[in-house]
N, C-alpha and C positions, 0 to 999 in steps of 0.2 A: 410487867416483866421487862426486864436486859434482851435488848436486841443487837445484832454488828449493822445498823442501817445506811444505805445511800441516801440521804436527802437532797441531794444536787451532784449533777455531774462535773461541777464545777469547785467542790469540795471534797477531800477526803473522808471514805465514811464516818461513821464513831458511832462509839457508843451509846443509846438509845432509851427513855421507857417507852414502851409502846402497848397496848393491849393486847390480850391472849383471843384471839379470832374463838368463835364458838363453831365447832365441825358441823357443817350441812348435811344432807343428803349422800351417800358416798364417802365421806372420809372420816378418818380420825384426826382425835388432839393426841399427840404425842409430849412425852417428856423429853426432850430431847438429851443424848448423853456425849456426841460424839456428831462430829461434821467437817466431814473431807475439804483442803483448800484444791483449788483446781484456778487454770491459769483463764479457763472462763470467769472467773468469779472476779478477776480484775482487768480482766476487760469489762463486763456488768459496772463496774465502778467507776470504769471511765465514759461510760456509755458508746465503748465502740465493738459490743459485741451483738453477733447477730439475731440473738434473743434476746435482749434487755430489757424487761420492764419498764413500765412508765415511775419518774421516783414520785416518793417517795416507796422503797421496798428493803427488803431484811434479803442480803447475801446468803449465799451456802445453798448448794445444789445437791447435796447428797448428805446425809444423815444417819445414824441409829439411836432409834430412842426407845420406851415405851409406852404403850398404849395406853393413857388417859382414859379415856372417851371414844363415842363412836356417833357418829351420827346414823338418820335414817337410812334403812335399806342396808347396812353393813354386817353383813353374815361374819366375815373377818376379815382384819382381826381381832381379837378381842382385847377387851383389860387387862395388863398385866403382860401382856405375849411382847416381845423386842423382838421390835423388826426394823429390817435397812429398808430408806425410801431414798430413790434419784428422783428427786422431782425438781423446778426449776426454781427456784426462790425461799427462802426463810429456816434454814437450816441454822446459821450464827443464831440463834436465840435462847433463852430456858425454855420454851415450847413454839407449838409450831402444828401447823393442819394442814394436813395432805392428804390426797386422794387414796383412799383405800386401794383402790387397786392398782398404784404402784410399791406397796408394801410387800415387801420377802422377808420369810421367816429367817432369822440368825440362827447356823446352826450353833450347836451347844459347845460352850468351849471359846468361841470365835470374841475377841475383845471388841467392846463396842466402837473403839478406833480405827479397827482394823474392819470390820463390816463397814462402817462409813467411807472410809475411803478405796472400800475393792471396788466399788458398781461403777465408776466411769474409769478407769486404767485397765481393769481386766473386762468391762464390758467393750470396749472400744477395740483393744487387740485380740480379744476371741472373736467379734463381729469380722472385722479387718481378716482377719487371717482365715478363718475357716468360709463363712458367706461371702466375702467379695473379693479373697487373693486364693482359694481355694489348693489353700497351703499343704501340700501331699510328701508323707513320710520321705527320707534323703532326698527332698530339695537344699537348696540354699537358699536361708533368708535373709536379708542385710537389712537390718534394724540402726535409721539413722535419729540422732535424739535420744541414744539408749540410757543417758544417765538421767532421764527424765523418770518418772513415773508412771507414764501410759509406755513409754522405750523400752522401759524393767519389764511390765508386763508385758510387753511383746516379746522381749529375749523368754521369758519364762515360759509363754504359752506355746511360743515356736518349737522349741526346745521339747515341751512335753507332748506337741504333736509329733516329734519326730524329724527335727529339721536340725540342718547343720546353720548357726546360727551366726551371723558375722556382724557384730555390736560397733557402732562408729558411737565416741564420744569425748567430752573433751576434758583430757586430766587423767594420772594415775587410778584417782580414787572410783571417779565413775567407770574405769573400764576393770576397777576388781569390782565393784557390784556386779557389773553386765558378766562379769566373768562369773563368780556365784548364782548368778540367775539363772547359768546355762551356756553362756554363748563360748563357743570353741574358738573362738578368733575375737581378735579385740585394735578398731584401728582409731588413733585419735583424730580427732576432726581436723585438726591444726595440724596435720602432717602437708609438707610442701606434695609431694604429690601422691595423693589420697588416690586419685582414677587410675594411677599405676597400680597400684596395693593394692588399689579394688580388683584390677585386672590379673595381679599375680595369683590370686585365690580361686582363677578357673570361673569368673563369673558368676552370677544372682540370677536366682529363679524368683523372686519376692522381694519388693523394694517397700520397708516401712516405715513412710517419710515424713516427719512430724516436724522438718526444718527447713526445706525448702530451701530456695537461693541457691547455692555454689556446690553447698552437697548433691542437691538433686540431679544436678547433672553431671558430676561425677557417677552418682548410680547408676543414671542412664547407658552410660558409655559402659558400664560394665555389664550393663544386665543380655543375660543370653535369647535365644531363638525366644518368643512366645513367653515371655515375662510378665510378671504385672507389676505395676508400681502403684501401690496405694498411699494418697496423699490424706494423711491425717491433720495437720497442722501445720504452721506455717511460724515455727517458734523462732525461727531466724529474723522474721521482721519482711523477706524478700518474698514476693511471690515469683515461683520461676516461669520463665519461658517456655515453652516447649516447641520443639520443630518437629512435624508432622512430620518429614522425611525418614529420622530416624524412627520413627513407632515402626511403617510400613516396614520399612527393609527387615524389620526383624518379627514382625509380628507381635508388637509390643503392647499391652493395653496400660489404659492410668485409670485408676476408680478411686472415685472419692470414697471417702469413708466419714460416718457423722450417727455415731452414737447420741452425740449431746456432751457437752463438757467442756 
């Protein structure tokens, strides 16, 4: 079978044949129909991401396919059932074996492109936001990185828990999605002074911060009494700095957040 493989960190992937694995104990062979890109998946390729396989391995971290085959022990799912897997490797291929029990049934209706790519953008901002920023009906949430795809889902999920949502992004066109997805305010990254604009909006209860560097502390400065600021990614390139001082005075916390992706 056609695989998307890394052979070397030191070359760009390609194109591939490679043998269809036969499912173990625990998993299914799937057909695969559809496989999410995610900005893990090139880092996997450069080998500078925190879970990277040893290469030779098959990219693509998240999938919908259907179910081939089953190996031993596997109640479900069965033959013929399409279902979304997030698991770590081999997605880019015509087929593919994954652990039974990261398999979710697709509900009916749902495109197998559009199942393949909800489980890490909507898994990561419903994590973020409800478990570790315990994001509560009229706060404000300031979603930085919003023309991203984990950013959308967080303007969306925000929005549908009940949050006033404030989308930073860069360009007309990403701040009408983030404006579509929900968000009532829209500021562009590239604005000369962003921590004013932040501050004119009355402050953040919810920092979700997927770019780090020059943004994040613009946030900071704006975020109110007992804030959280959840650090998702680091898509700017900069890791930021943090000054203790500021968390204390205000009762500020920062949580990571790490779905996978």
């Amino acid at each position: 079978m056609k695989a998307f493989r890394v052979i070397s960190h030191d070359a760009p992937p390609r194109l591939a044949e490679t043998q269809v694995a036969v499912p173990g104990r625990g998993e299914v062979l799937l057909r695969i129909e559809a496989c999410g890109l995610n900005h893990a998946d090139l880092l996997m390729a450069r080998g500078t991401y925190q879970e990277t396989p040893p290469a030779p391995f098959t990219l693509g971290l998240e999938v919908c396919g259907v179910v081939l085959s089953a190996g031993e022990g596997v109640d479900w799912p069965r033959a013929g059932q399409r279902v979304a897997v997030f698991s770590g490797q081999g997605g880019l291929a015509e087929q593919g074996v994954f652990p039974a029990s990261r398999c979710r049934a697709v509900p009916e209706g749902m495109p197998p492109e559009v199942a393949a790519g909800f489980q890490i953008a909507y898994g990561t901002a419903h994590l973020g936001l409800t478990r570790r920023g315990r994001l509560a009906p009229g706060e404000t949430l300031l979603v930085l990185g919003a023309g991203g795809g984990v950013g959308l889902a967080a303007v969306e999920v925000g929005a549908a828990l009940g949050a006033r949502v404030i989308a930073v992004a860069r360009g007309a066109d990403k701040a009408a999605a983030a404006q579509a997805a929900g968000a009532a305010e829209t500021l562009d990254s590239a604005a000369p002074d962003l921590k004013g604009a932040l501050k004119a909006f009355g402050g953040v209860d919810v920092v979700f911060d997927a770019v780090g560097g020059d943004l994040f502390r613009a946030a900071l400065s704006a975020c109110r009494p007992e804030a959280r600021i959840l650090l998702i990614g680091f898509a700017g390139g900069n890791l930021p700095e943090i000054r203790a001082n500021h968390l204390l005075v205000k009762n500020v916390s920062v949580e990571g957040v790490y779905w996978g992706g």
